[in-house]
N, C-alpha and C positions, 0 to 999 in steps of 0.2 A: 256397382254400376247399375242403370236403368238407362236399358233399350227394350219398348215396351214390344208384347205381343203385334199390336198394330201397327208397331214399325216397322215390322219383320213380314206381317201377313198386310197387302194390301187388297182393297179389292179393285179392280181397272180392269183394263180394256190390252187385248192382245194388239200387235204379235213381241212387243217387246217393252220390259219394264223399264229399262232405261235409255232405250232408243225412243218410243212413245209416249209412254206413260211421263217420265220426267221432264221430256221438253213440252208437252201439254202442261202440266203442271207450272214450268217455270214460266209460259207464255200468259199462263193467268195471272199469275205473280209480276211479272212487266205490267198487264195492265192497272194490277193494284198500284202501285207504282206510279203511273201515268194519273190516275185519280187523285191519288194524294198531293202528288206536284201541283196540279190542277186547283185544288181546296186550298192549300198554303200558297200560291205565287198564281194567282186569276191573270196577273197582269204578264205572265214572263213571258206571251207568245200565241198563235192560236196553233195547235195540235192538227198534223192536218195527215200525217205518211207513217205508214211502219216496214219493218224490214228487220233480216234476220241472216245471220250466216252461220252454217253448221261447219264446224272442224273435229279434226282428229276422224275415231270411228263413226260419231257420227254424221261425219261427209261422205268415209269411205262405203258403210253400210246405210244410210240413212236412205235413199230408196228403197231397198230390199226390206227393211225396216217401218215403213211411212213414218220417218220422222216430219218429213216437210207438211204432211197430211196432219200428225201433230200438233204439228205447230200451227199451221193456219187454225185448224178446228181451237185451242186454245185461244189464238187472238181472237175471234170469234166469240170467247165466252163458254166454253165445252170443258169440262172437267172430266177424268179417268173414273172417274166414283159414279158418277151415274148417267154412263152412256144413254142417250136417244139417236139409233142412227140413222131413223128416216130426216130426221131435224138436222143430225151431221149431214148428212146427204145433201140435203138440199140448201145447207151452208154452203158447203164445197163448192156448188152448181154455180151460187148466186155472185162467191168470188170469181170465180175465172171468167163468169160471164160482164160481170161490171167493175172489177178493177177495186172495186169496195169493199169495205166491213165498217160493222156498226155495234162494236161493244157498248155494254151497256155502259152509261154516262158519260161515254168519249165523243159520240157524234159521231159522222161517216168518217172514213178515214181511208185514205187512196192503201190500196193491198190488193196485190197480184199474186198469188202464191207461186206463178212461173215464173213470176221475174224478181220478185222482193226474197224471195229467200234463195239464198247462193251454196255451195257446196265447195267451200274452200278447202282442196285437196292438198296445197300447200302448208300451211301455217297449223299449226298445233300449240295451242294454247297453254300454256306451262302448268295448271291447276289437275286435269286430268285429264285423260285418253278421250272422255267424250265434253267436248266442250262447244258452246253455242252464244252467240253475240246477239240481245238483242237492240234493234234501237227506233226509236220516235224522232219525225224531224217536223219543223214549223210548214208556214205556208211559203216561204225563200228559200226552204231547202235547207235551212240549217239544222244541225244538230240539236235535238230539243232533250235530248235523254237517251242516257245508251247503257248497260249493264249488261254482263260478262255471267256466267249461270254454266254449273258443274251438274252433269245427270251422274251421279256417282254411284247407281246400283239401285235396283231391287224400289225403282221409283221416287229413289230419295232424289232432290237438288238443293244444293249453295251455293250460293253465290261466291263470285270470288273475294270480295270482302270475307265471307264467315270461314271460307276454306282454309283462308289466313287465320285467324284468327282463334286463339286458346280457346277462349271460353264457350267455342260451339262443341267442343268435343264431349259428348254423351256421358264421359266419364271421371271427367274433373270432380275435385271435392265437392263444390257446389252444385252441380249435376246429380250427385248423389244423396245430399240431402235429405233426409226423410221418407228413406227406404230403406229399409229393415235389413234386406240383405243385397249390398252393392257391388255384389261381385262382378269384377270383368276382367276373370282371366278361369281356365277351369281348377286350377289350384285351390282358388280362392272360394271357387263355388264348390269343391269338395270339405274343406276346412269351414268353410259356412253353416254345410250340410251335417258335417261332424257335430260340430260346436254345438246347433240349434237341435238338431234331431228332426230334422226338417227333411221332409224330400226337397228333389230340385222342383218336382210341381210346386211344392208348398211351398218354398221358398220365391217360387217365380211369382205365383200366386199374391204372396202378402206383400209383392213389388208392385202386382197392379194392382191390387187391392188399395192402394192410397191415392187413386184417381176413381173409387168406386168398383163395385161390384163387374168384375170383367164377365160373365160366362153369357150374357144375352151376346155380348159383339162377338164371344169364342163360338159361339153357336152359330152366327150369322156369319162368320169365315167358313165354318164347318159345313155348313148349308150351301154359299158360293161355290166351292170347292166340289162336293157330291152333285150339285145344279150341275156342273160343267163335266164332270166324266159323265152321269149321265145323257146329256145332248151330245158327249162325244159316241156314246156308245150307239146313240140312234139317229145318228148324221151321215150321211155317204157324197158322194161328188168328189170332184177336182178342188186342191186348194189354190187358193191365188195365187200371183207372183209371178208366174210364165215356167213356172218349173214343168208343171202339169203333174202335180206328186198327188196320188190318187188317196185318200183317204181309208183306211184300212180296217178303223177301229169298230166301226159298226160288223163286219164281215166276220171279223175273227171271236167277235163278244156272242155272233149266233152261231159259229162252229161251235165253240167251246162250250156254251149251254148246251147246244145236241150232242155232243159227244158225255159230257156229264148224265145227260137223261137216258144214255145206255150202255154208261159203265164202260164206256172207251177210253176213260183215260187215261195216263201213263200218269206217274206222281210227280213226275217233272212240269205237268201240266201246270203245278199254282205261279210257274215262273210266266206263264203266258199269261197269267189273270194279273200277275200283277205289270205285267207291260201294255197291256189290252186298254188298262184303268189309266197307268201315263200316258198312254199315246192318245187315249180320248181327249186327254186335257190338252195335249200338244197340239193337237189337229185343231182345238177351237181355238185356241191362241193362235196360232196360224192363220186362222178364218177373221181375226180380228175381235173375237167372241171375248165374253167378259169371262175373266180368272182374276184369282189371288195370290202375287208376288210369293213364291216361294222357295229360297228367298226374291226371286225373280221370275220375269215371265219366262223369260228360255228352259230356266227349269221348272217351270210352275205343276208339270208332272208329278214329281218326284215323290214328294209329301203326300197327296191326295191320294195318290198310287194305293200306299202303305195304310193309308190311313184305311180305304176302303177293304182293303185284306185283312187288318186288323177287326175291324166292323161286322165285316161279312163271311167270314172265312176264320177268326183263329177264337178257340173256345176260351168262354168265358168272359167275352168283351160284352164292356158296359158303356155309358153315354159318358159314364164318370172318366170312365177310361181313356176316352175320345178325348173326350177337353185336358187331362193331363197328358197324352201325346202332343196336341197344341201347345202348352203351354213348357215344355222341354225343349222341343223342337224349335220354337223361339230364342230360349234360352241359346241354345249351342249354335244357330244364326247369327245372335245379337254379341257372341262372344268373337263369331269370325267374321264379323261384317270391321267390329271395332279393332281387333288385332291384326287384322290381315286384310281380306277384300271380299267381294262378291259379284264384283264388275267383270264382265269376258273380255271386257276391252280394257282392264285393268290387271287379269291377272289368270285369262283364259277360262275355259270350261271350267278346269279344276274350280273354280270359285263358284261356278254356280251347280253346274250336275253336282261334281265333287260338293259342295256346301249343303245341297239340298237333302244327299244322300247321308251325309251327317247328320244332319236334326231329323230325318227318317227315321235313322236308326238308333236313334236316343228317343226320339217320342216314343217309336213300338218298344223298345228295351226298358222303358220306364212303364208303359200301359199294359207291358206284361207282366211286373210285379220284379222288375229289375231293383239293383240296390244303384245308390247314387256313383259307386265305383263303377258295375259294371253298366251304366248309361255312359258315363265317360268315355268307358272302354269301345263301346257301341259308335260313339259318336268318333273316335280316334281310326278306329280298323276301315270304317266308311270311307273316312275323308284322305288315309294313308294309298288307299289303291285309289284314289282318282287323284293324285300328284302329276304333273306336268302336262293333264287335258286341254289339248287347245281346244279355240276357240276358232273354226273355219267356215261357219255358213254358207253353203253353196248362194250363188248369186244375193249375196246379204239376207237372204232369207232365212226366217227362225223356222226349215222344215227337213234340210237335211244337212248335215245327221241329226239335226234337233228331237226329234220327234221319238223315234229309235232310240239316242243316246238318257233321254230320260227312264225309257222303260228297262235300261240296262243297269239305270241308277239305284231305279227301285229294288229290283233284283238283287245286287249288291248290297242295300240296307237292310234289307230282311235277311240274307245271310249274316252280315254283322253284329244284326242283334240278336242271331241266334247262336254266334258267335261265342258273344261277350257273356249269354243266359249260364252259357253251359262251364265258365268259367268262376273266379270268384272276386271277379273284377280287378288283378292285378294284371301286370302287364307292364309290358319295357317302356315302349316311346308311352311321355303323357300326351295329350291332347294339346296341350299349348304348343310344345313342341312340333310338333305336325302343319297347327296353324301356322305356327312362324315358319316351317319350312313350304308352305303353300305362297307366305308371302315374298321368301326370298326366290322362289322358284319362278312365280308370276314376271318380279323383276327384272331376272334375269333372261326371260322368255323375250323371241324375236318380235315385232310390232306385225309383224303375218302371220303370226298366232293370233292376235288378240281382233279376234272380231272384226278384222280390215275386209276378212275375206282375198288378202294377197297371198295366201300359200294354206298348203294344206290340201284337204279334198279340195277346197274354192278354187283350184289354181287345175287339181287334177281331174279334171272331169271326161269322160267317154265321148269317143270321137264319133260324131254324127255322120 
């Protein structure tokens, strides 16, 4: 199979990859849309209204979340790739104040973001948990164009035509195509690994290798990623939302240097360096701050976490070694994005901490000089203890336990890849196994787990 690196790492804009990021995304997408009908059929109508209605998670969480802020900043013409947010800003201002927007090539167009986009708490659109309608009407008020758009995780969106439909699946024959090694299951990418004498880097590697030379874009995730713990590390204040959740990571990043600078620490200390490092990133995802989908924003911590411990902290790391952690950690993403989920509103925490903490601990277990069995193994024992995590966001916000639960994630992966080091990579449950029981698990899990924010801490909170 080929699910590339970039599918897996994006780079966007907080606090959530597929509360924000996806319906920004698909709101550009409508407008391309609205263009092309425009080009092919001049005559069918003059374009004059938009409007939008969020269902499922994203109605239930979709404030705590800004999907609606999303969504406007997308009609708008705003992409998650390269935020400007005094420009967002003063888009915002200019809707609510005039009722208008003015994408490029469409002309003004009546859009109220209070009143045109709705939060249908009834209706759940059969495609998936987070589901968004959008639609264009003439100057009579007719319907001029309406399409229906799936946020399926970690920034990705379908439409519901392609969710239907075979041939979008990443891993069909033809999908695969002219990539060296097509695995999409971990069976397959060990017997690949066998066969060739390939690591899983080098194998991931000669997958992107046939869209060009990947390590400038693995470098520029790697960079986004370091950018943003660092800003976490030297940011303090209150985070949005009304929670009033005080930001921690600066505080604890200049205990921890003082206490290093005179031998105070305890050897348990490297579990706070590596939650110090997720919680940086969770705090600026929170703040709305630019990160990279790891697999998603809710857990955008996770990876960077590891990655920086790996970096700065375990002997022997090289930059070589950096870009094959990436390039693993994709890997065992793009195996359970396909096989099972990534979505919290499709299949709870477990899919994303739980997911995140998996290609954690296969990238560090590969960048330590892991064999292709014992990354497996790495990537299995991670995702085995985050089984049945929900997903419960206090007031729809990605801050508690968000923020904490990533740095617990981290924790976790570094234990499994130290795990898996000190074995000889066999091991009972395989890794597919585990996914598949992530997936039946998610299934089976109540709709106030998944991201509704109806049960769970969201429901138990302290009495004022």
């Amino acid at each position: 199979m080929f699910l590339s690196v970039f599918d897996i790492f994006k780079i966007g804009i907080g606090p959530s990859s597929s509360h924000t990021m996806g319906p920004m995304v698909a709101a550009a997408e409508f407008l391309e849309d609205l263009r092309g009908r425009r080009d092919k059929e001049p005559g069918a109508g003059t374009l004059a209204a938009l409007g939008c209605s969020l269902h499922g998670s994203l109605a239930f969480t979709g404030k705590g979340h800004a999907t609606d802020r999303a969504v406007a900043l997308g009609l708008a013409g705003f992409v998650p790739e390269t935020p400007d947010a005094p420009a967002a800003e003063a888009a915002l201002t200019a809707m609510a104040s005039t009722g208008r927007v003015t994408p490029d090539g469409l002309g003004e167009l009546r859009f109220d973001p209070n009143e045109d986009i709705a939060f249908d708490y009834d209706l759940r659109l059969p495609g998936h948990a987070n589901g968004m309608i959008l639609r264009a009407f003439d100057d009579t008020g007719a319907l001029y164009m309406e399409e229906t758009f799936y946020s399926v995780g970690g920034g990705a969106v379908l439409r519901a035509s392609e969710l239907d439909a075979p041939d979008t699946d990443l891993h069909t024959e033809k999908a695969q195509a002219g990539y060296p090694h097509p695995f999409g299951s971990a069976a397959e990418m060990l017997e690949m690994g066998a066969a060739s004498g390939k690591t899983i880097a080098q194998m991931k590697r000669a997958n992107e290798a046939v869209h060009g030379d990947p390590d400038t874009r693995i470098d520029r995730v790697m960079g986004v990623m370091m950018a943003c713990v660092d800003r976490g590390l030297e940011t303090g204040g209150i985070l949005p939302g009304g929670l009033k959740v005080k930001r921690r990571a600066k505080e604890l990043h200049a205990a921890l240097k003082a206490e290093g600078g005179q031998n105070l620490a305890q050897p348990h200390t490297v579990n706070d360096w590596l939650c110090v490092y997720a919680m940086a990133v969770n705090e600026e995802n929170a703040a709305g701050g630019q990160v990279v989908t790891a697999p998603t924003n809710g857990a955008a911590g996770v990876v960077p976490s590891v990655l920086r411990y790996y970096r700065d902290h375990c002997v022997g790391a090289t930059e070589a070694g950096c870009r094959d952690f990436l390039l693993v950690a994709a890997a065992i993403g793009g195996l359970i994005r396909h096989n099972a989920s990534i979505s919290g509103a499709e299949v709870g925490c477990q899919g994303e901490v739980g997911s995140a903490a998996a290609m954690a601990a296969a990238g560090l277990c590969a960048a330590l000089g892991g064999t292709n069995a014992q990354v497996e193994n790495a990537a299995e024992i991670a995702l085995e203890h985050h089984l049945g995590m929900t997903c419960d966001p206090v007031g729809g916000l990605v801050q508690v336990p968000c923020i904490e639960r990533n740095g617990l994630g981290a924790v976790k992966a570094v234990a499994a890849a130290s795990l898996a080091l000190r074995g000889d990579g066999t091991h009972y449950m395989p890794l597919d196994n585990c996914i598949e029981t992530m997936r039946q698990t998610g299934r089976d899990m109540s709709d106030h787990y998944k991201e509704t924010s109806l049960g769970g801490l969201a429901v138990n909170l302290p009495e004022c």
